[in-house]
N, CA and C atoms as an extended XYZ file, in Angstrom:
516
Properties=species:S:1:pos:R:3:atomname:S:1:resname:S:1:resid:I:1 pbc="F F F"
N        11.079       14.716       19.170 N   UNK     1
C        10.419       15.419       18.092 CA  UNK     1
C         9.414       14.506       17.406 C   UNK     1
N         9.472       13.587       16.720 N   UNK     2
C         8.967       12.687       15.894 CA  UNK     2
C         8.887       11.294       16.452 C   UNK     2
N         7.830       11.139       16.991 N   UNK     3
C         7.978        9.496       17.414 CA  UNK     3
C         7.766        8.694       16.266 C   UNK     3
N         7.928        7.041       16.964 N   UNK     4
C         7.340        6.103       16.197 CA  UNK     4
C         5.746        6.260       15.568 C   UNK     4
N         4.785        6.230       16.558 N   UNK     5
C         3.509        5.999       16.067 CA  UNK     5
C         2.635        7.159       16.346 C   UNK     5
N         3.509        8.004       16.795 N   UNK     6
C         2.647        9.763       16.871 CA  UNK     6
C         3.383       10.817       16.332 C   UNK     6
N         2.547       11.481       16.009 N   UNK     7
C         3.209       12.971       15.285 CA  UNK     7
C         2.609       13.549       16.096 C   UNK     7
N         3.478       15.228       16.326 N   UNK     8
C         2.579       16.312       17.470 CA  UNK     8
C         1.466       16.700       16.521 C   UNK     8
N         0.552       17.106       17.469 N   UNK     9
C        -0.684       17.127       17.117 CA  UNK     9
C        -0.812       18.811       15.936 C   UNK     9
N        -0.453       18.816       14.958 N   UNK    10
C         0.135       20.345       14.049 CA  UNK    10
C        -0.407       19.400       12.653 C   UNK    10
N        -0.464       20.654       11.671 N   UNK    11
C        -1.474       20.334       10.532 CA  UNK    11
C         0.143       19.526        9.790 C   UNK    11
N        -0.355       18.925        9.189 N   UNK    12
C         0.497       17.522        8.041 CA  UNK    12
C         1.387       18.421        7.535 C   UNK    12
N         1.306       19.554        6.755 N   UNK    13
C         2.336       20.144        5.712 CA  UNK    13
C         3.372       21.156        6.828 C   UNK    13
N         2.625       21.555        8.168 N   UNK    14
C         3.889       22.592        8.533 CA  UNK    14
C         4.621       21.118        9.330 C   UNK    14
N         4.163       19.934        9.483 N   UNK    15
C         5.611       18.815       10.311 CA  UNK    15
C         6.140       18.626        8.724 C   UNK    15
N         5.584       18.827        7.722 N   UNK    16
C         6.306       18.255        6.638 CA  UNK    16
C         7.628       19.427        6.605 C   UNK    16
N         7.287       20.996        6.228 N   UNK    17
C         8.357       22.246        6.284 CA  UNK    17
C         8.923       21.753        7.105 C   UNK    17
N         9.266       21.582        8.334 N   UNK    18
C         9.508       21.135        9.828 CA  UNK    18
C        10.735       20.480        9.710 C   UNK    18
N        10.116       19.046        9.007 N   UNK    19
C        11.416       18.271        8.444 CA  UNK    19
C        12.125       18.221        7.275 C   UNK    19
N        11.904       19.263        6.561 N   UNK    20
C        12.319       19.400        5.260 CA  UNK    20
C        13.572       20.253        5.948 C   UNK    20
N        13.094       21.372        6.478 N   UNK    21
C        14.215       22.554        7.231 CA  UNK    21
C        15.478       21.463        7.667 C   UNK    21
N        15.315       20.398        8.316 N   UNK    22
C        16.144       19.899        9.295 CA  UNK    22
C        17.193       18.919        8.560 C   UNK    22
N        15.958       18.018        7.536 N   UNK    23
C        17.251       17.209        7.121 CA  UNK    23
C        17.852       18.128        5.999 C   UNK    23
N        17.457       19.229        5.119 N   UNK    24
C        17.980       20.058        4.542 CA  UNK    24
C        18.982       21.360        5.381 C   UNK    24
N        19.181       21.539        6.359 N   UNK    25
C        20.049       22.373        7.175 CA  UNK    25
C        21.290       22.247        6.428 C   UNK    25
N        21.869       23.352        6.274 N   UNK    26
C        23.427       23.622        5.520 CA  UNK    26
C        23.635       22.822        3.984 C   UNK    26
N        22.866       21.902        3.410 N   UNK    27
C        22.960       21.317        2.741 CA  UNK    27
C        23.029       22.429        0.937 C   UNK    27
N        24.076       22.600        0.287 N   UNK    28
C        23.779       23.595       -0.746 CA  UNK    28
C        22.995       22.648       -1.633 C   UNK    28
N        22.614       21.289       -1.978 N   UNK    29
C        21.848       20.848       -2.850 CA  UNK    29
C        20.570       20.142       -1.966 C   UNK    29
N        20.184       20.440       -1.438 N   UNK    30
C        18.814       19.482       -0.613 CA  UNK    30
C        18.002       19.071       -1.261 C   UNK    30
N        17.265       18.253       -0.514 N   UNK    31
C        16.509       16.535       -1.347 CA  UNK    31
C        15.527       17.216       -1.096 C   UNK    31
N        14.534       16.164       -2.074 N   UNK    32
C        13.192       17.235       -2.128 CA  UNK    32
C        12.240       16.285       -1.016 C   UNK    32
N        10.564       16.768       -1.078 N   UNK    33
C         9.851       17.002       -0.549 CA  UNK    33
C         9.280       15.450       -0.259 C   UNK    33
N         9.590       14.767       -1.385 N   UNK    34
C         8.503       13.590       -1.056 CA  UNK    34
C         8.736       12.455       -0.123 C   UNK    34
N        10.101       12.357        0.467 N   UNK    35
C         9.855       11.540        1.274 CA  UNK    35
C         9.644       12.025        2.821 C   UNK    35
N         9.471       13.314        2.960 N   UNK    36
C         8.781       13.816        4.320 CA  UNK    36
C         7.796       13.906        4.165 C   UNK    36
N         6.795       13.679        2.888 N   UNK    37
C         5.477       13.968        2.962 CA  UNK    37
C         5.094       12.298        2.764 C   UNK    37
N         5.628       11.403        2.761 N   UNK    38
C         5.604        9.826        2.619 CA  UNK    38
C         5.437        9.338        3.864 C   UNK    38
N         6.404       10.439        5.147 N   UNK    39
C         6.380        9.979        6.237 CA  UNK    39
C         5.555       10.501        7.480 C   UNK    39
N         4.805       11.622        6.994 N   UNK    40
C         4.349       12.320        7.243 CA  UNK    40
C         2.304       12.349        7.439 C   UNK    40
N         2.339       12.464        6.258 N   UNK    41
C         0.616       12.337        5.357 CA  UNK    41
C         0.264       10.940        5.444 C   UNK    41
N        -0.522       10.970        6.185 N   UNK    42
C        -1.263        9.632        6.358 CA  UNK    42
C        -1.889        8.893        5.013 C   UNK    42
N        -1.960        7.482        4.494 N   UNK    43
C        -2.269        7.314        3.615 CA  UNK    43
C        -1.493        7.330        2.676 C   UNK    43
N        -2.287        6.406        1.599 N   UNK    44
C        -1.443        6.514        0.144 CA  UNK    44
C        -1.591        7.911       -0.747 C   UNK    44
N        -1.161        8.545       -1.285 N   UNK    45
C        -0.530       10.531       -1.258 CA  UNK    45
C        -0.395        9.970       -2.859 C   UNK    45
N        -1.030       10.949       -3.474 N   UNK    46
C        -0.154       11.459       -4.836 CA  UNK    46
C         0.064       13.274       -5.269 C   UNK    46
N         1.028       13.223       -5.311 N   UNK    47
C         1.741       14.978       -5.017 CA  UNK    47
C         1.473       15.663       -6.891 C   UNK    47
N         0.851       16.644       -6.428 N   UNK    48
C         1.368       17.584       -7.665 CA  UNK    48
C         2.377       18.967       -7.424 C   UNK    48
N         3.098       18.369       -8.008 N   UNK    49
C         4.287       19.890       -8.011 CA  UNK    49
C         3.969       20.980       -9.538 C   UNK    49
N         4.229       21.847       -9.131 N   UNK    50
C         4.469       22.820      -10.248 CA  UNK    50
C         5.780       23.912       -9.536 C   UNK    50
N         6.577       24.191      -10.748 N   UNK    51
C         7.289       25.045      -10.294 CA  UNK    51
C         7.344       26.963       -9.994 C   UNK    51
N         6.010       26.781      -10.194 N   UNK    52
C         5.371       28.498      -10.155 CA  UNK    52
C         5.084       28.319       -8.490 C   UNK    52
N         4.785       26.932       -7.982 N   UNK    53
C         4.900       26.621       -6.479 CA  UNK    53
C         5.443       26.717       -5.686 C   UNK    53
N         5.802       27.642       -4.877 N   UNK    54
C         7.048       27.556       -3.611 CA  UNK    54
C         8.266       27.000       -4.468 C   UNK    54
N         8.541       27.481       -5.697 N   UNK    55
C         9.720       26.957       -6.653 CA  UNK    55
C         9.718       25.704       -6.775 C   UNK    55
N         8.832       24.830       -6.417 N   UNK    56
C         8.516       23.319       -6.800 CA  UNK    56
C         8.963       22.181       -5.732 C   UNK    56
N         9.318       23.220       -5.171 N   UNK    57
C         9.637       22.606       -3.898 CA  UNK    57
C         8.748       21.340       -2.726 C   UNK    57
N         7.667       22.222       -2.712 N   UNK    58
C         6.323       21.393       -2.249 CA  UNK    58
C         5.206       21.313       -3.152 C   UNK    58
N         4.470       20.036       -2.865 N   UNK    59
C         3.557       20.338       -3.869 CA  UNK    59
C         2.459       21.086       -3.678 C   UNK    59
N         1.845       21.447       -4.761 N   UNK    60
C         0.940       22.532       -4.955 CA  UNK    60
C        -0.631       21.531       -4.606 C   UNK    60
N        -0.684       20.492       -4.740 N   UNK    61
C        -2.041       19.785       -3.860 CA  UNK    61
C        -1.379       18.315       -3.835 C   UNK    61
N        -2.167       17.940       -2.356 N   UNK    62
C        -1.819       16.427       -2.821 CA  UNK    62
C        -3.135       15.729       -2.100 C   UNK    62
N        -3.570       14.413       -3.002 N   UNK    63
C        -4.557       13.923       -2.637 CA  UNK    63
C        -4.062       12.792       -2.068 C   UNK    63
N        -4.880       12.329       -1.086 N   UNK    64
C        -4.847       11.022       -0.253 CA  UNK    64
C        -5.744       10.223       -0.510 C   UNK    64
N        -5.877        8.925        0.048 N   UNK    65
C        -7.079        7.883        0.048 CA  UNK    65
C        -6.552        7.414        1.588 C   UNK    65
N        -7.476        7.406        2.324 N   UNK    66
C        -7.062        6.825        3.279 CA  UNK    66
C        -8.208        5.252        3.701 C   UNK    66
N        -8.344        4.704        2.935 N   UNK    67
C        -9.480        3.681        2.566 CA  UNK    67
C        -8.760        2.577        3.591 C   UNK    67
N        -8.529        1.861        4.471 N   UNK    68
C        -7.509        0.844        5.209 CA  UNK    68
C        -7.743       -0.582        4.715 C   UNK    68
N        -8.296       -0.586        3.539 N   UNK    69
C        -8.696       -1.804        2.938 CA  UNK    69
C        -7.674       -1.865        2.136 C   UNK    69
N        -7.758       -0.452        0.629 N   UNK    70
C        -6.625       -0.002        0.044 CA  UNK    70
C        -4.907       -0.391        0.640 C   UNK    70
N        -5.163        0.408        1.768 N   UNK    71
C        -3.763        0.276        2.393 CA  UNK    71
C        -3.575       -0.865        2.938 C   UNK    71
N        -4.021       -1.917        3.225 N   UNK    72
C        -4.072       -3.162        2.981 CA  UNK    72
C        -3.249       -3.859        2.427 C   UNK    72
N        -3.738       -3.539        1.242 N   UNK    73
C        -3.420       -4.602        0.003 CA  UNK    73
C        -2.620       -3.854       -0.365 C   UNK    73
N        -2.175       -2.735       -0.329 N   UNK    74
C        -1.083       -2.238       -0.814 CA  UNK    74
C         0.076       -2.925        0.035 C   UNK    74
N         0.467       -2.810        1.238 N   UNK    75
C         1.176       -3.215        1.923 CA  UNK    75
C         1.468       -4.562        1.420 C   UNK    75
N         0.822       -5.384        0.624 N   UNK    76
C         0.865       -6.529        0.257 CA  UNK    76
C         1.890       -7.431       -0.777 C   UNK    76
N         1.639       -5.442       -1.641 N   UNK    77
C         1.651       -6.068       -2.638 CA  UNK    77
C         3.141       -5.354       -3.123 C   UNK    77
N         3.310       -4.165       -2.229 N   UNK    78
C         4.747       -3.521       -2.274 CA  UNK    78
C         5.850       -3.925       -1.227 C   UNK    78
N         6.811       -4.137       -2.994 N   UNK    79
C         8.127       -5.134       -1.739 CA  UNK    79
C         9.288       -3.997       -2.087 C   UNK    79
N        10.139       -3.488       -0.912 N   UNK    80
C        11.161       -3.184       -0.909 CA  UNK    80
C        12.485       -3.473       -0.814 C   UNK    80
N        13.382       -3.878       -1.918 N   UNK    81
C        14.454       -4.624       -2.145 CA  UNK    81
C        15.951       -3.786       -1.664 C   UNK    81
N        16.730       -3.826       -0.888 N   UNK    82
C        17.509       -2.660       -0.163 CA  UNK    82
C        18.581       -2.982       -1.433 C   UNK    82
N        18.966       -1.959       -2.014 N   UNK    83
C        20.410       -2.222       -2.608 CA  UNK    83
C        21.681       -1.814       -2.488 C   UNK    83
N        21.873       -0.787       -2.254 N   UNK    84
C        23.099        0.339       -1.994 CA  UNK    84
C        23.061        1.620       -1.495 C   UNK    84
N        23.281        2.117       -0.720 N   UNK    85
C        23.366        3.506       -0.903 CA  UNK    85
C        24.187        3.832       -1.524 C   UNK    85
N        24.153        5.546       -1.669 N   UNK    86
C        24.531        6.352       -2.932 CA  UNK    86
C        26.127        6.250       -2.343 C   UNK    86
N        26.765        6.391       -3.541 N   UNK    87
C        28.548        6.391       -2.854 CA  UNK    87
C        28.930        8.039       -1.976 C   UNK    87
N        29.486        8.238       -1.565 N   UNK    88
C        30.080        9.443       -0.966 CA  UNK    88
C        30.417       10.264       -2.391 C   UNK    88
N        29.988       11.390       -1.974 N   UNK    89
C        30.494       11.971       -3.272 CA  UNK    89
C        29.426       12.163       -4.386 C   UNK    89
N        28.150       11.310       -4.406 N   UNK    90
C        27.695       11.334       -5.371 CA  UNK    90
C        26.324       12.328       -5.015 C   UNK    90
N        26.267       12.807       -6.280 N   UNK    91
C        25.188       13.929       -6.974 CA  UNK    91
C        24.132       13.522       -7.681 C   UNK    91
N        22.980       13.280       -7.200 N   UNK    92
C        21.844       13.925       -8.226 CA  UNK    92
C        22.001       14.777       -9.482 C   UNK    92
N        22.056       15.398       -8.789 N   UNK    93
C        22.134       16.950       -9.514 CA  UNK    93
C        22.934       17.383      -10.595 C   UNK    93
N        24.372       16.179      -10.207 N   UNK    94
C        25.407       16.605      -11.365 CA  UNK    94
C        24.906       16.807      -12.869 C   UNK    94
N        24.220       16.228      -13.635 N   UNK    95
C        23.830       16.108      -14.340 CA  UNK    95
C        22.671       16.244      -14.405 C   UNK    95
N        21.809       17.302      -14.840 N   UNK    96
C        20.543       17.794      -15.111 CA  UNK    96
C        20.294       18.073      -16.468 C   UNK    96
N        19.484       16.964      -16.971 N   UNK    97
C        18.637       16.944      -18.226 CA  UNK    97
C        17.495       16.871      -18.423 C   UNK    97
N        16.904       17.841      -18.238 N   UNK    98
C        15.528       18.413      -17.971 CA  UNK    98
C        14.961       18.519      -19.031 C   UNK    98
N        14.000       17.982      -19.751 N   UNK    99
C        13.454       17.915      -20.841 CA  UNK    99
C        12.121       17.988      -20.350 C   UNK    99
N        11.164       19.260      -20.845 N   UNK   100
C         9.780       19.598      -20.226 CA  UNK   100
C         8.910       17.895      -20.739 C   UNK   100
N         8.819       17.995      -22.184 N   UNK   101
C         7.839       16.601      -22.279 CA  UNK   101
C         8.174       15.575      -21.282 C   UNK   101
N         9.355       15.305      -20.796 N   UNK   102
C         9.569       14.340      -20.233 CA  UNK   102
C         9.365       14.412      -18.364 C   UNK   102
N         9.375       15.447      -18.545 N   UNK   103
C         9.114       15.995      -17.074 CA  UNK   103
C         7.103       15.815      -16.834 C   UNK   103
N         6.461       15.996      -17.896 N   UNK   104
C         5.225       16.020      -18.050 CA  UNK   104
C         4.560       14.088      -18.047 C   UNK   104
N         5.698       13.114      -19.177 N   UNK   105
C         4.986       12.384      -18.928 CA  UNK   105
C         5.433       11.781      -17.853 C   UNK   105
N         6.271       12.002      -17.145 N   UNK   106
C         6.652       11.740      -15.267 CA  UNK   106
C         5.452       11.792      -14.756 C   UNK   106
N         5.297       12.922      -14.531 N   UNK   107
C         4.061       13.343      -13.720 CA  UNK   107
C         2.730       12.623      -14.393 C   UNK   107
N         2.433       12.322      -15.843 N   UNK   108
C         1.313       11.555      -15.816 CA  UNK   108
C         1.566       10.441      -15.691 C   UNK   108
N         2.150        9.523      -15.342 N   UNK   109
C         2.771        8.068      -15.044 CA  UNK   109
C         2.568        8.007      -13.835 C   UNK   109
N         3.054        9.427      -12.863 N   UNK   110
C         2.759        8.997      -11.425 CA  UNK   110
C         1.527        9.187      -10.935 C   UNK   110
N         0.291       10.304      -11.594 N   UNK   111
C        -0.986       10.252      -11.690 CA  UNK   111
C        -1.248        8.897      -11.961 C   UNK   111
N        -1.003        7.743      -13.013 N   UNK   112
C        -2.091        7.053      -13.731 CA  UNK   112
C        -1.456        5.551      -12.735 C   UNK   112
N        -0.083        5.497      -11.962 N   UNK   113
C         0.166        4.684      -11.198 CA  UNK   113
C        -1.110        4.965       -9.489 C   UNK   113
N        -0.582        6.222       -9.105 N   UNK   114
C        -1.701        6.277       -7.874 CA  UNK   114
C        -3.290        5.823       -8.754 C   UNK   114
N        -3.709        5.996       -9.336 N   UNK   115
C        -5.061        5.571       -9.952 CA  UNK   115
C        -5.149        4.681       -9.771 C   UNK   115
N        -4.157        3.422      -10.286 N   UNK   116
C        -3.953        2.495      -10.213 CA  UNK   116
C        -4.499        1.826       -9.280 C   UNK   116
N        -3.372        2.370       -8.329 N   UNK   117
C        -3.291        1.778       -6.807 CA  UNK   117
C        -4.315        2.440       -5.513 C   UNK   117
N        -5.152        3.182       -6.019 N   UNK   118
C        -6.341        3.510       -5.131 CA  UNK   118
C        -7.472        2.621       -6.011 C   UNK   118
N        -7.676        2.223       -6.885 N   UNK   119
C        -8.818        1.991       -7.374 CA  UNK   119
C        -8.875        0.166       -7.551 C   UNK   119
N        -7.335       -0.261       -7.018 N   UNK   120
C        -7.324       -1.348       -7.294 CA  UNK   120
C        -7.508       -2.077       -6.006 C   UNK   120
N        -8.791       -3.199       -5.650 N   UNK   121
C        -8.785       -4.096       -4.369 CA  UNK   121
C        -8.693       -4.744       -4.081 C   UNK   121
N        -7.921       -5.352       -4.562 N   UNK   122
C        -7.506       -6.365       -4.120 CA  UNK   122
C        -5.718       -6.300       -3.293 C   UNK   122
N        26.605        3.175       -6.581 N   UNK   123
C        27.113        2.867       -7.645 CA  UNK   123
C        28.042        2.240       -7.515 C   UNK   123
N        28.295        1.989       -6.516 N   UNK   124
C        29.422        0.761       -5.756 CA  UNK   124
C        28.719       -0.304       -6.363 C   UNK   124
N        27.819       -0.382       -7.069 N   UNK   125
C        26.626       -1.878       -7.311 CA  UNK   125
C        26.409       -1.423       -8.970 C   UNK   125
N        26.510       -2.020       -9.597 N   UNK   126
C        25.636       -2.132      -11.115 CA  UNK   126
C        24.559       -2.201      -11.138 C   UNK   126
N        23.792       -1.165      -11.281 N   UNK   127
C        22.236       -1.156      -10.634 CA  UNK   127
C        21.689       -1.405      -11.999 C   UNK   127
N        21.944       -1.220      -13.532 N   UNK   128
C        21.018       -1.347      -14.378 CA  UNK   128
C        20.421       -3.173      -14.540 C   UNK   128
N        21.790       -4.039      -14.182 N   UNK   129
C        21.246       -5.179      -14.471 CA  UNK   129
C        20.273       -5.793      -13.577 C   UNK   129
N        20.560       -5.419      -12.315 N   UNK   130
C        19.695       -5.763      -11.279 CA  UNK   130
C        17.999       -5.272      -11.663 C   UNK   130
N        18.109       -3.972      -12.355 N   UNK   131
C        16.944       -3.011      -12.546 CA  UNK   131
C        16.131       -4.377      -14.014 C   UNK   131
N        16.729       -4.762      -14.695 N   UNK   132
C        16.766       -5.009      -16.155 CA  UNK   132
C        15.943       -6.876      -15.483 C   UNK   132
N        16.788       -7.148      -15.002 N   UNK   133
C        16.329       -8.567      -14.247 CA  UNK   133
C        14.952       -8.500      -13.665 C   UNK   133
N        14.839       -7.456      -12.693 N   UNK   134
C        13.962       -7.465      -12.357 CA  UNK   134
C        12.600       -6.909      -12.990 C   UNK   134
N        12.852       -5.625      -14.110 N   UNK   135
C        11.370       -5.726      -14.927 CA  UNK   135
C        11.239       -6.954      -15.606 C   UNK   135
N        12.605       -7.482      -15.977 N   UNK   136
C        12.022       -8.675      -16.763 CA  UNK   136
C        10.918       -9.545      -16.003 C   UNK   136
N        10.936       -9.922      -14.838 N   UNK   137
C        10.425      -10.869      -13.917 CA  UNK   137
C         9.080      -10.054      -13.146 C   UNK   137
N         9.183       -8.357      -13.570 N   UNK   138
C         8.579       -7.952      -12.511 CA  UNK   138
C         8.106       -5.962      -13.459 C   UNK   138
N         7.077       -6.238      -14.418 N   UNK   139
C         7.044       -5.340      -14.729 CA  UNK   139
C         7.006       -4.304      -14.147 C   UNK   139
N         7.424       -2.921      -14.109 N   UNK   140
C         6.836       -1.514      -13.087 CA  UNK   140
C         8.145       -1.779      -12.271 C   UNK   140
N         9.149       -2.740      -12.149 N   UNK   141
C         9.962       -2.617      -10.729 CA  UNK   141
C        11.016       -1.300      -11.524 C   UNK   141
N        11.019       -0.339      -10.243 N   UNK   142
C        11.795        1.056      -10.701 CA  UNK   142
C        12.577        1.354       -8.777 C   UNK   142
N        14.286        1.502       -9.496 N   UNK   143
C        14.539        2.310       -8.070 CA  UNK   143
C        13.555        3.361       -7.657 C   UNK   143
N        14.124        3.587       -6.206 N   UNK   144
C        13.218        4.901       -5.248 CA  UNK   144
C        13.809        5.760       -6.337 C   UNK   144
N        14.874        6.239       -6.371 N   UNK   145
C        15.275        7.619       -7.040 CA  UNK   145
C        16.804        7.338       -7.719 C   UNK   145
N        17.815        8.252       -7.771 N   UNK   146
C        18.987        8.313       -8.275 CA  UNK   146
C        19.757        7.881       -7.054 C   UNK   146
N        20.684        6.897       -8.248 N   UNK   147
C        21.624        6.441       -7.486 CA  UNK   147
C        21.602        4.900       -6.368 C   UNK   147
N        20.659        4.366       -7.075 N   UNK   148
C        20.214        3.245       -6.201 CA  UNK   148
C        19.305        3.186       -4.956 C   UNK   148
N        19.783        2.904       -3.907 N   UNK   149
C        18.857        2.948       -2.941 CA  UNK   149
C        18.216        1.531       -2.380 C   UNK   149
N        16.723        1.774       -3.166 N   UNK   150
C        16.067        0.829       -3.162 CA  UNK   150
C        15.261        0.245       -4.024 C   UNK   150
N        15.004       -0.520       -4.742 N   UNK   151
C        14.250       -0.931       -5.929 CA  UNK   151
C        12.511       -1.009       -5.533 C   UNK   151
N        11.729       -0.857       -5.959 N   UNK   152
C        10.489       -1.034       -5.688 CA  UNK   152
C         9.882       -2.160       -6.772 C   UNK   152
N         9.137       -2.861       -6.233 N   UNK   153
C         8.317       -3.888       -7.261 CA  UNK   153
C         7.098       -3.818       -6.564 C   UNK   153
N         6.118       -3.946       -7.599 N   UNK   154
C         4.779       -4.660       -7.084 CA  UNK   154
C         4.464       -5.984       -7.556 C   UNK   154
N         3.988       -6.919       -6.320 N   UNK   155
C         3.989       -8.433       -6.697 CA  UNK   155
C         2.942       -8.888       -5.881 C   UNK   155
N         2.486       -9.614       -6.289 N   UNK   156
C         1.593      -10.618       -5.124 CA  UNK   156
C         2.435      -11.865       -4.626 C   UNK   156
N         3.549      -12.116       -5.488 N   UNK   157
C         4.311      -13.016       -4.899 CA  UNK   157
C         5.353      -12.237       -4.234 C   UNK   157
N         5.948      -13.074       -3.317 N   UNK   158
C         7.248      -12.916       -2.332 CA  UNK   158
C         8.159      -12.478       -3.057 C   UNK   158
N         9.287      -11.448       -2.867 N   UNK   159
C        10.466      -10.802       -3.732 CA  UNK   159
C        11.906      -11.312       -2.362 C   UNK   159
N        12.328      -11.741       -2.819 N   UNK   160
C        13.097      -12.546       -1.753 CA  UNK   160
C        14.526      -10.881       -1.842 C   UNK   160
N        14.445      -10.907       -0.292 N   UNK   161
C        15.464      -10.075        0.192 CA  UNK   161
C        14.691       -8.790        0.674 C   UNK   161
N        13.442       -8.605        0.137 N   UNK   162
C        12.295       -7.254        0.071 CA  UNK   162
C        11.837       -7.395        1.410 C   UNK   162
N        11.227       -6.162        1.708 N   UNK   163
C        10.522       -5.945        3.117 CA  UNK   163
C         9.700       -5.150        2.145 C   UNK   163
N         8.407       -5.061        3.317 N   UNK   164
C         6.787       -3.955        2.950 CA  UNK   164
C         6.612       -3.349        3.588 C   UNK   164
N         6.215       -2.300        2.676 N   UNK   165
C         5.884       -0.848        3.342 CA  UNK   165
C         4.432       -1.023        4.584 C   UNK   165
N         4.663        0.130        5.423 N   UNK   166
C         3.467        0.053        6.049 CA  UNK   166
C         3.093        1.761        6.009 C   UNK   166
N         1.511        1.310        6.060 N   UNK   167
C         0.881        2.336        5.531 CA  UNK   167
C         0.183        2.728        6.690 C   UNK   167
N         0.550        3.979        7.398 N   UNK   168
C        -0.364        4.652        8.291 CA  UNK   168
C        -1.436        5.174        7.821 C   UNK   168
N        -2.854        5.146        7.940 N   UNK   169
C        -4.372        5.645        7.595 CA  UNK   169
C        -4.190        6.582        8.451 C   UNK   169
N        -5.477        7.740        8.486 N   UNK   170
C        -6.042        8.868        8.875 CA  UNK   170
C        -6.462        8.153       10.200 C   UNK   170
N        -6.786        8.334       11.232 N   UNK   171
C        -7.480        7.728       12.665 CA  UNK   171
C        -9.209        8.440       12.071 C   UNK   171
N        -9.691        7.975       12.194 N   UNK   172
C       -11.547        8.172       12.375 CA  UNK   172
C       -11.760        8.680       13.419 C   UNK   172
């Protein structure tokens, strides 16, 4: 289905449905959209969701840069620190505190971060202290999502234990 360095030749968002269907199969709470469209959409991606959208499910536009200079230095400069996976048993979802302002300045944080980063060229684990250590040393460092995972930092220096992302571009 999905190789390493090719996708079948089908428009970006129906392989994205594609794999959303699959790793979501039987699942009554399924994960959302963005990391099939991470693996998917060539380039560095910033998603807008709304929930009047396919129930918010996918986003309603998403812009790319596919600049390979950009993606470059991004690769550079993003370190991925592995920490835990989520324990058995554990929920997202359990707890939903949905607060619209806060849901709003999400979304402008993750607007004014991609800005950022296109325009710039150059529970088995105690995750808060690890989290707390590391903005100290490393402003912006934020897990992937709930429940640990993986921590993200941006650095120009080395994050010891981290690996970097690689960024597939558009082909010309």
């Amino acid at each position: 289905m999905l190789k390493k360095d090719d996708l079948p030749d089908r428009h970006p968002d129906a392989l994205v449905e594609e794999l959303y269907a699959a790793e979501n199969k039987g699942k009554a709470e399924p994960s959302g959209s963005q990391d099939m469209i991470g693996l998917i959409h060539p380039g560095i991606s910033r998603l807008d969701y709304d929930y009047a959208h396919r129930g918010g499910v996918f986003p309603r536009y998403i812009e790319s840069d596919n600049d390979p200079q950009v993606a470059s230095w991004l690769e550079c400069v993003i370190h991925i620190l592995p920490v835990a996976p989520r324990p058995d048993g554990y929920s997202p979802l359990e707890a939903k505190n949905l607060e619209p302002e806060w849901i709003a300045r999400l979304g402008q944080s993750g607007k004014a971060c991609y800005d950022a980063v296109v325009l710039h060229r150059t529970l088995n684990v105690d995750l808060l202290p690890l989290l707390e250590y590391c903005q100290a040393q490393y402003p912006g460092a934020m897990y992937s999502g709930c429940g640990g995972g993986y921590l993200y930092v941006a650095s120009g220096q080395p994050i010891p234990g981290a690996f970097h992302v690689k960024v597939r571009t558009r082909k010309s």
